[in-house]
VMD Tcl script that builds the backbone (N, CA, C; Angstrom):
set m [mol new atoms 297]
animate dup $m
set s [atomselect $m all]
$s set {name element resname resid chain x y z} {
  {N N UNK 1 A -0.594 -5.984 -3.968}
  {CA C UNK 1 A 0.139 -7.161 -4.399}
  {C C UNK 1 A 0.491 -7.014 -5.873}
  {N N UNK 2 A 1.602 -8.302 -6.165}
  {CA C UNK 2 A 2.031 -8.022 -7.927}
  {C C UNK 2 A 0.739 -7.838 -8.757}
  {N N UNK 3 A 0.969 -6.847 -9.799}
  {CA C UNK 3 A 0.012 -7.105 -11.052}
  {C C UNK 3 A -0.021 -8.536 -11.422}
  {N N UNK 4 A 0.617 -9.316 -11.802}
  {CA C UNK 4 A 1.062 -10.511 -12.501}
  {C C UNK 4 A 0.198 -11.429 -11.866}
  {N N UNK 5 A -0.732 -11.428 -10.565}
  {CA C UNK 5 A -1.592 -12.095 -10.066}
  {C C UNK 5 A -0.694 -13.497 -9.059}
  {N N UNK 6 A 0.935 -13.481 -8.896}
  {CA C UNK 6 A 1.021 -14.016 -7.851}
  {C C UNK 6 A 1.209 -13.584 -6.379}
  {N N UNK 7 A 1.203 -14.503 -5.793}
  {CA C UNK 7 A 1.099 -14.741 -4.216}
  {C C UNK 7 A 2.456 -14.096 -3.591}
  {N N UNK 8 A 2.083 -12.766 -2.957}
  {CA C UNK 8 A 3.257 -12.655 -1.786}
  {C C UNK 8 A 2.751 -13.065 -0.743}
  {N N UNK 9 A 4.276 -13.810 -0.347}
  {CA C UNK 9 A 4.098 -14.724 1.004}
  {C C UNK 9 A 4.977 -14.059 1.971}
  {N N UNK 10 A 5.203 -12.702 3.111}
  {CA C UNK 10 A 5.700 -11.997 3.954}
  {C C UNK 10 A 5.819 -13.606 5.254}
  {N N UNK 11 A 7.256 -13.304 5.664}
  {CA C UNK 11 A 7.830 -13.861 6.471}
  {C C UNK 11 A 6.357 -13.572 7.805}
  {N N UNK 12 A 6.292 -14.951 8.591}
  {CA C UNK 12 A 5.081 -15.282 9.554}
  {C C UNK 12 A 4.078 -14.729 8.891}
  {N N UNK 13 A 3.762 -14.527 8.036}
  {CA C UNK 13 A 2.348 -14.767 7.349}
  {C C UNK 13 A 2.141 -16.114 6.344}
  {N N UNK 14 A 0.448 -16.543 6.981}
  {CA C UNK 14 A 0.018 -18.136 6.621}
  {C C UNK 14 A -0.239 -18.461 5.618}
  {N N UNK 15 A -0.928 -17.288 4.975}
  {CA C UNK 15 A -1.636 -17.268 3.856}
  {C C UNK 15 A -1.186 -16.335 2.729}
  {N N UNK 16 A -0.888 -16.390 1.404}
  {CA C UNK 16 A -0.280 -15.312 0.380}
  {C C UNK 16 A -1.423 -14.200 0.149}
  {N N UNK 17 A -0.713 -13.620 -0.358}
  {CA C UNK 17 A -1.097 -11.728 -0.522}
  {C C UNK 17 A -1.776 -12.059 -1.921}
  {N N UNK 18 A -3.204 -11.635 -2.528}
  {CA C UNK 18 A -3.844 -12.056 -3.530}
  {C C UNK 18 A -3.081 -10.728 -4.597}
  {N N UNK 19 A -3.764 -10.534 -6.159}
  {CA C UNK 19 A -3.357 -9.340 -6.516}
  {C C UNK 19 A -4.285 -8.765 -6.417}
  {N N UNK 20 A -4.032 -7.522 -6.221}
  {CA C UNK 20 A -5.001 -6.204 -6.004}
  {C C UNK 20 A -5.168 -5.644 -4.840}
  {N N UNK 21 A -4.639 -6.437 -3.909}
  {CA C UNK 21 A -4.927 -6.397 -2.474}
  {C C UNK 21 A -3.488 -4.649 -2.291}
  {N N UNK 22 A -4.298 -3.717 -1.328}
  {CA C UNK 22 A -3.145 -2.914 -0.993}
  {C C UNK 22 A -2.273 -3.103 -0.402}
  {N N UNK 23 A -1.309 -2.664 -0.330}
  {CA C UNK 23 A -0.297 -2.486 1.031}
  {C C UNK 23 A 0.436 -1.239 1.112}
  {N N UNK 24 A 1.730 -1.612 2.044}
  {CA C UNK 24 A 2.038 -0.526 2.110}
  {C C UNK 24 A 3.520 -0.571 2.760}
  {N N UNK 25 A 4.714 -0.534 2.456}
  {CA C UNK 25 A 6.309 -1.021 2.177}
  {C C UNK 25 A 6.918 0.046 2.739}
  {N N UNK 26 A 7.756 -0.080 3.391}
  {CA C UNK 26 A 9.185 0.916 3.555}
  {C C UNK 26 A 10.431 1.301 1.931}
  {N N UNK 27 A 10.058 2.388 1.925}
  {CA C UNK 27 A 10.534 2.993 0.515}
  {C C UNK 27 A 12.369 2.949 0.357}
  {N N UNK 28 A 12.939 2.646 1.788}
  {CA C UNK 28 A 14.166 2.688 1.887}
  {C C UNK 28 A 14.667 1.626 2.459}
  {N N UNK 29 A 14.096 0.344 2.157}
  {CA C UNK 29 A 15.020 -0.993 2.506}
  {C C UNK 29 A 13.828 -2.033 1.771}
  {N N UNK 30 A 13.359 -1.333 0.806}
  {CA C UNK 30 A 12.547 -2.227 0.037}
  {C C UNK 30 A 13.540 -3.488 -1.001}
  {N N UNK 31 A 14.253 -2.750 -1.650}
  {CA C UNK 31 A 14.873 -3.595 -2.317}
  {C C UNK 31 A 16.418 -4.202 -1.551}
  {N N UNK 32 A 16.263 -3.964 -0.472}
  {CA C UNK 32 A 17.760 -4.557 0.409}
  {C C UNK 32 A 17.229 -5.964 1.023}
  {N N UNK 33 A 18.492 -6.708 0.813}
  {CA C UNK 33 A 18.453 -8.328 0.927}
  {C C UNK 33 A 17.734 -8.487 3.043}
  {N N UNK 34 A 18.619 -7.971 4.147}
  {CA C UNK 34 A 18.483 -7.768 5.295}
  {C C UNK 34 A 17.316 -6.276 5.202}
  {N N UNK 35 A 16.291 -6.510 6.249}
  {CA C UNK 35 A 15.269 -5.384 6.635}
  {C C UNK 35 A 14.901 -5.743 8.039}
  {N N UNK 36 A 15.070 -4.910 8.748}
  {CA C UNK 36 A 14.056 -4.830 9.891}
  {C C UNK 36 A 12.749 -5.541 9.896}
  {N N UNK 37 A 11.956 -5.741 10.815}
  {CA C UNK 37 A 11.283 -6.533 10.941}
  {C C UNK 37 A 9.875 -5.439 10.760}
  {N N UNK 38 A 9.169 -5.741 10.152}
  {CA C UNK 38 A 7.908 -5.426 10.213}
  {C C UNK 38 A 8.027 -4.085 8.893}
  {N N UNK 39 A 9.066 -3.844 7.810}
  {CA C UNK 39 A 8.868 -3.179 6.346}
  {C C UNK 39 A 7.628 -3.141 5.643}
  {N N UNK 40 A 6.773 -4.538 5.671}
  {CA C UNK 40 A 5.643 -4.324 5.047}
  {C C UNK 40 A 4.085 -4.620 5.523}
  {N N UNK 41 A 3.141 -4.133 5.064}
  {CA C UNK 41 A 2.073 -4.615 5.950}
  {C C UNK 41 A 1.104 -4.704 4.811}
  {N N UNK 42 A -0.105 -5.462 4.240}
  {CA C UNK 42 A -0.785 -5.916 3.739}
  {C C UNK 42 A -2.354 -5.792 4.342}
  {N N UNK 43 A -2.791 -5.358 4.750}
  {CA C UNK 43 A -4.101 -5.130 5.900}
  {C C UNK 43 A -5.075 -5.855 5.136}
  {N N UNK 44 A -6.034 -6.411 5.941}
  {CA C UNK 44 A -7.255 -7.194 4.823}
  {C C UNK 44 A -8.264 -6.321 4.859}
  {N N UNK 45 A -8.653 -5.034 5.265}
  {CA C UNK 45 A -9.501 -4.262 5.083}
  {C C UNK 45 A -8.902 -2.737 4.584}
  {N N UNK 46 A -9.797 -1.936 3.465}
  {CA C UNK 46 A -8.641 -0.580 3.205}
  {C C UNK 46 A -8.315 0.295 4.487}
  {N N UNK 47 A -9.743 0.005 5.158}
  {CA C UNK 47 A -9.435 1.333 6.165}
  {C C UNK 47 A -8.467 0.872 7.071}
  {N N UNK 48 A -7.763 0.030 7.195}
  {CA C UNK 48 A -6.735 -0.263 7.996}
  {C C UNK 48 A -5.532 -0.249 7.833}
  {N N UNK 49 A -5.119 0.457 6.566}
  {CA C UNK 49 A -4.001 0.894 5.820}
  {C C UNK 49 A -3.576 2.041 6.742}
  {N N UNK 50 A -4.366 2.988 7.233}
  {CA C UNK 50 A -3.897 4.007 8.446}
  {C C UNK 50 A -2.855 2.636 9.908}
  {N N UNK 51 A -3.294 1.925 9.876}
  {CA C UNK 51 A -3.034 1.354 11.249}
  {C C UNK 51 A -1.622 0.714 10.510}
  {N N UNK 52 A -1.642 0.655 9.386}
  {CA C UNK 52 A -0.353 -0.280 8.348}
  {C C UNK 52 A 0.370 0.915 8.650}
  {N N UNK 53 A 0.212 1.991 8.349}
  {CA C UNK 53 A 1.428 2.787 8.033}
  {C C UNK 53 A 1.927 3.729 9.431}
  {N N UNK 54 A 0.949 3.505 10.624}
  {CA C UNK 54 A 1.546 3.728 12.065}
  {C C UNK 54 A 2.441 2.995 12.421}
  {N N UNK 55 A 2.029 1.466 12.230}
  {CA C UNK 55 A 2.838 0.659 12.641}
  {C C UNK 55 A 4.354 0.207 11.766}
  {N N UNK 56 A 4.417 0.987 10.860}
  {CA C UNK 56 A 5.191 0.997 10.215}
  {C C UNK 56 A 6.505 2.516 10.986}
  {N N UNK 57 A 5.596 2.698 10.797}
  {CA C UNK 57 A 6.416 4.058 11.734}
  {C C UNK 57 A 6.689 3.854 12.990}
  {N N UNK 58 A 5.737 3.624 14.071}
  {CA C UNK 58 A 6.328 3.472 15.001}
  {C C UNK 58 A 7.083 2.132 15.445}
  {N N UNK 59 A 7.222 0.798 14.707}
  {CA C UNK 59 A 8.216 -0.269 14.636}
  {C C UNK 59 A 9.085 -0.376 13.695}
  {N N UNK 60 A 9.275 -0.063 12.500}
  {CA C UNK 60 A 10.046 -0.258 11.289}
  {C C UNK 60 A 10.736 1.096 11.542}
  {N N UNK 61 A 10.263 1.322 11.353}
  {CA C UNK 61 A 11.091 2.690 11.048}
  {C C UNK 61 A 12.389 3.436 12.537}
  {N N UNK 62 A 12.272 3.171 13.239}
  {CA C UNK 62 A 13.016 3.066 14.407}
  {C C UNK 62 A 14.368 1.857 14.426}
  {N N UNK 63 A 14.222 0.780 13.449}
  {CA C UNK 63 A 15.334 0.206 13.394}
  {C C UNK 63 A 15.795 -0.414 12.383}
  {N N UNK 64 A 15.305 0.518 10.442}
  {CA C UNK 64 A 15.876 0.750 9.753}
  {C C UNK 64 A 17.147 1.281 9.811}
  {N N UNK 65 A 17.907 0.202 9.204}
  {CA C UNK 65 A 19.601 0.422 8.895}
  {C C UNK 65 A 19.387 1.355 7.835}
  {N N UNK 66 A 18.507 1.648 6.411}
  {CA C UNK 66 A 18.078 2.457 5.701}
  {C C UNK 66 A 17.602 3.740 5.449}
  {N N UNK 67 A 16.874 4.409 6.590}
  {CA C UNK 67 A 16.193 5.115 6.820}
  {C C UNK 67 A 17.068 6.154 6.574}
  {N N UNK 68 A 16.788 7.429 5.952}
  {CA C UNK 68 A 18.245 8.103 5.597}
  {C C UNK 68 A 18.424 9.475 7.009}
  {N N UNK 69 A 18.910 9.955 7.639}
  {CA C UNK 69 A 19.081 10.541 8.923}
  {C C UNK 69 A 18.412 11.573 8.619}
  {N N UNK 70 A 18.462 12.514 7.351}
  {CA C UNK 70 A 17.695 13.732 7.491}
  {C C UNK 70 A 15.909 13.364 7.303}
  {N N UNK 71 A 15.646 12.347 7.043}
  {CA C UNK 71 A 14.181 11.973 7.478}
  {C C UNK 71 A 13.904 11.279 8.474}
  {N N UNK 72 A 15.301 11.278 9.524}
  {CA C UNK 72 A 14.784 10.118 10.913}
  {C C UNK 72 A 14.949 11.604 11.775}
  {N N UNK 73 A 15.441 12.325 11.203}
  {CA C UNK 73 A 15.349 14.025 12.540}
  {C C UNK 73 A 14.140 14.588 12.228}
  {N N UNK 74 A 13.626 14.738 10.830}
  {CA C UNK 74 A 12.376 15.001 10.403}
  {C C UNK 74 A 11.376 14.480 10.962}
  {N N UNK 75 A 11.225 13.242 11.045}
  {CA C UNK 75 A 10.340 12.867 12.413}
  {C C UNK 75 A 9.942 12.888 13.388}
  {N N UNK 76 A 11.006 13.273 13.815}
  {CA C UNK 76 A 11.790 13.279 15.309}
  {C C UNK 76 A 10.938 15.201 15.658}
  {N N UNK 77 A 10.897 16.004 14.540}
  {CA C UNK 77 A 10.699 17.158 14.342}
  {C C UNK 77 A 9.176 17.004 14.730}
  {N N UNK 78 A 8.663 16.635 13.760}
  {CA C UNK 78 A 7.076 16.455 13.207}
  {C C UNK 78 A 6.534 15.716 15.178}
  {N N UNK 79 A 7.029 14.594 15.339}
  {CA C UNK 79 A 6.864 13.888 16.457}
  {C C UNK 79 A 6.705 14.844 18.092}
  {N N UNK 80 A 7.699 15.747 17.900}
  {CA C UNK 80 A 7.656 16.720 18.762}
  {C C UNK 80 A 6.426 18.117 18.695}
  {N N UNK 81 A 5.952 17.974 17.534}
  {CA C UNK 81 A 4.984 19.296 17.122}
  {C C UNK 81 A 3.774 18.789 17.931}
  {N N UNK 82 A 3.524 17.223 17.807}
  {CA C UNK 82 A 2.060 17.038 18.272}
  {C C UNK 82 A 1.209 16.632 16.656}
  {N N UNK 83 A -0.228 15.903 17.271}
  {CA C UNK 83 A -0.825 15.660 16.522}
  {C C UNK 83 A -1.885 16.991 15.788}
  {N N UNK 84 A -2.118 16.865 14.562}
  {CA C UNK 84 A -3.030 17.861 13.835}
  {C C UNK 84 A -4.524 17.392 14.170}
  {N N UNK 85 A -5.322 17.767 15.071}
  {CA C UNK 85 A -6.916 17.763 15.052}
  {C C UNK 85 A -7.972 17.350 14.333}
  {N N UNK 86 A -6.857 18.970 13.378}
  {CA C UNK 86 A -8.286 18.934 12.481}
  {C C UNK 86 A -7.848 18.013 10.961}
  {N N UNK 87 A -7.433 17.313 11.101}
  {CA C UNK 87 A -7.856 16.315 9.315}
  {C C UNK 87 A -7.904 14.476 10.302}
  {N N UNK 88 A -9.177 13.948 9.768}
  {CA C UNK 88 A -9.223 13.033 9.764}
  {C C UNK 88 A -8.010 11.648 9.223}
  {N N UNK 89 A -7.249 11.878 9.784}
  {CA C UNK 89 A -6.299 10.657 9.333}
  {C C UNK 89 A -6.423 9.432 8.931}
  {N N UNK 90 A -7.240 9.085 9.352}
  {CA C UNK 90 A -7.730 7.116 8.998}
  {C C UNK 90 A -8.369 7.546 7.670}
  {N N UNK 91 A -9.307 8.544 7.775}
  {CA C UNK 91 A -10.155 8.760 6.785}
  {C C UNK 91 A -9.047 8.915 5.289}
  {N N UNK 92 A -8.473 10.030 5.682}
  {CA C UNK 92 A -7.245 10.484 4.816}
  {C C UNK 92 A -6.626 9.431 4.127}
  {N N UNK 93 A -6.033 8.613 4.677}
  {CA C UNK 93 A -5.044 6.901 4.504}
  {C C UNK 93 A -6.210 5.904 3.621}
  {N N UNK 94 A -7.132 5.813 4.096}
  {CA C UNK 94 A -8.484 4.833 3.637}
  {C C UNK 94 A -8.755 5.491 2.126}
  {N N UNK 95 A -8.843 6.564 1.402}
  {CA C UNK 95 A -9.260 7.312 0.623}
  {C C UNK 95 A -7.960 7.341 -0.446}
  {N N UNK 96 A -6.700 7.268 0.518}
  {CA C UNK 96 A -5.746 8.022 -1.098}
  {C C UNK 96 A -5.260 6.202 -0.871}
  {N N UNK 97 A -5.152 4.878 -0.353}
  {CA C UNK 97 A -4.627 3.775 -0.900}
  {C C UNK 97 A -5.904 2.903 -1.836}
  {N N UNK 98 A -7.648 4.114 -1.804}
  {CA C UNK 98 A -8.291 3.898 -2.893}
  {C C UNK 98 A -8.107 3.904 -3.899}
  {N N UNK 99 A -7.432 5.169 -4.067}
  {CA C UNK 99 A -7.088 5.528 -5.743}
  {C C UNK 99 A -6.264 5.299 -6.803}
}
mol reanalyze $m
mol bondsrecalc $m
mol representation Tube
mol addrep $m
């Protein structure tokens, strides 16, 4: 959330976003007036910043007007390879929106 210590209030959410709290935004329709539904996510626990930025991918990002094409084939690339085993992902996500 802002340094400045006010309240983001994300469309159907009840309660405002405190400061300090993480999140985690779509980098390419952040500052556009119209966004797809579901650009940002706010999680109330860190380790759930992995589950913020799936769901960011697999709903936002599919019907970004923004999204620029050579990173929606890039996906599309990566998506087709399969998942990597060996690195802990949640762990990974939980650790670097620590720092």
């Amino acid at each position: 959330a802002d340094a400045d210590g006010s309240g983001y209030v994300a469309k159907g959410r009840q309660t405002p976003i405190t400061s300090g709290r993480v999140g985690i935004r779509c980098r390419y329709c952040k500052h556009a007036t119209k966004r797809a539904t579901q650009s940002t996510s706010f999680p109330k626990q860190i380790d759930k910043i992995y589950s913020a930025a799936s769901m960011i991918q697999c709903r936002h990002f599919p019907n970004c007007a923004h999204l620029p094409k050579e990173v929606r084939d890039k996906m599309a690339r990566l998506k087709k390879q399969g998942k990597n085993g060996s690195v802990n992902m949640q762990k990974y996500w939980a650790e670097s929106a620590s720092e």
